[in-house]
N, C-alpha and C positions, 0 to 999 in steps of 0.2 A: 231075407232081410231081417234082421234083430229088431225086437222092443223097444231097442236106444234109438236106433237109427227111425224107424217109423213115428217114436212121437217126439223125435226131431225134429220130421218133418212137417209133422201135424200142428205143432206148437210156434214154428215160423213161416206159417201161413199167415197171409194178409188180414187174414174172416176172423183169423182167433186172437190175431192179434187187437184189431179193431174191437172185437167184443170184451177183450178184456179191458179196457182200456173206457168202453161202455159201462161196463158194470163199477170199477170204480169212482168212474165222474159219477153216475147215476146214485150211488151207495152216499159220496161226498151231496149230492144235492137232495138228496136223502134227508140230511141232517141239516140243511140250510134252511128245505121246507119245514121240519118240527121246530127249529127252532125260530123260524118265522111265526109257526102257529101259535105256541106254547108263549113266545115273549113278546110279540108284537099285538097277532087278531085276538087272543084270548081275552088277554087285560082288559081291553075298552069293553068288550062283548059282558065279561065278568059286572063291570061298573055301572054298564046300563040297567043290568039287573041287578042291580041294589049290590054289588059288592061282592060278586061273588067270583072264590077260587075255583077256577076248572076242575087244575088237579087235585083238590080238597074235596068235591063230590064222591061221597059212598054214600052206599046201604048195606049197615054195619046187617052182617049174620048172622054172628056170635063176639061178643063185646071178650076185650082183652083181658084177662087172670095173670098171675102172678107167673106162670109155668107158659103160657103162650102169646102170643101178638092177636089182635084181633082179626077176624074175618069179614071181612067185606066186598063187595062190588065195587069196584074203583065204575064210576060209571064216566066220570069228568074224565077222566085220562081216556078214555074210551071215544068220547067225543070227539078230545083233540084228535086221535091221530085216526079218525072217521074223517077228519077237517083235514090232516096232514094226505088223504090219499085224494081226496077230493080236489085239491091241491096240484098235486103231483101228474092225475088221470087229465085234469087240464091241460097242461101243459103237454103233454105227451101227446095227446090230442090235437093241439093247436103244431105241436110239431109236424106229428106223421100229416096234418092237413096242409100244413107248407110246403112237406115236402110232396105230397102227389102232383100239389098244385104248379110246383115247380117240373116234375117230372109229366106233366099232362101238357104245359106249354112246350116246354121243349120237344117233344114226341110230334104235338100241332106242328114246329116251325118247321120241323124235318120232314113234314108230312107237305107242308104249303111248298117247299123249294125242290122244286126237280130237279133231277140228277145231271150234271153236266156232261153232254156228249162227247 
C-alpha cells in the first residue's frame, strides 16, 4: 500500500474528520471568548476600579531609549486571557458534563428495558 493511498485513508475517516472540524469551531470560539473578555467583562471590571485599562497594566523593566522599545511585564494582558481560559475550561466543562449526563441516562434506559424475546 503507498503513502498516498494510506493517508487517504486516514484523512477520510469519520474521527479525523470530526476532529478537524473541532479544532476549528474550537480555534473560532477561541476568539469570540477573548473578545468577550477583552470588550465586554474587562471595561466595567476596569471602571470599577477607578478607570483602569487591562491591557495598559505593566511593570516597566527597562524604560524606552531612542535605539529600543521599552521592557515590560504586560501583566493586564496576562489577566485577560488568565479570564479568557477560565472562560473557555467552563464551558468545556459544562459540556463534557452534559454530555456524560446524557450518555449515563441513555446507558440507564437501556439498562431498565429488557430485551425483547
Amino acid at each position: 500500500m503507498s503513502v498516498l493511498q494510506e493517508f487517504k485513508e486516514f484523512a477520510v475517516k469519520g474521527n479525523v474528520i470530526d476532529m478537524a472540524v473541532g479544532v476549528i469551531i474550537g480555534a473560532a470560539f477561541g476568539k469570540v471568548v477573548s473578545s468577550l473578555v477583552a470588550d465586554v467583562v474587562m471595561p466595567p471590571i476596569g471602571m470599577l476600579m477607578g478607570g483602569v485599562n487591562f491591557s495598559e497594566l505593566v511593570w516597566p523593566l527597562k524604560a524606552a531609549t531612542a535605539n529600543s522599545p521599552a521592557v515590560v511585564i504586560a501583566y493586564g494582558k496576562f489577566a485577560q486571557t488568565v479570564i479568557d481560559f477560565l472562560i473557555v475550561a467552563f464551558v468545556i466543562f459544562t459540556v463534557v458534563k452534559l454530555a456524560n449526563s446524557l450518555r449515563r441516562k441513555k446507558e440507564a434506559e437501556a439498562v431498565a428495558v429488557p430485551p425483547q424475546p
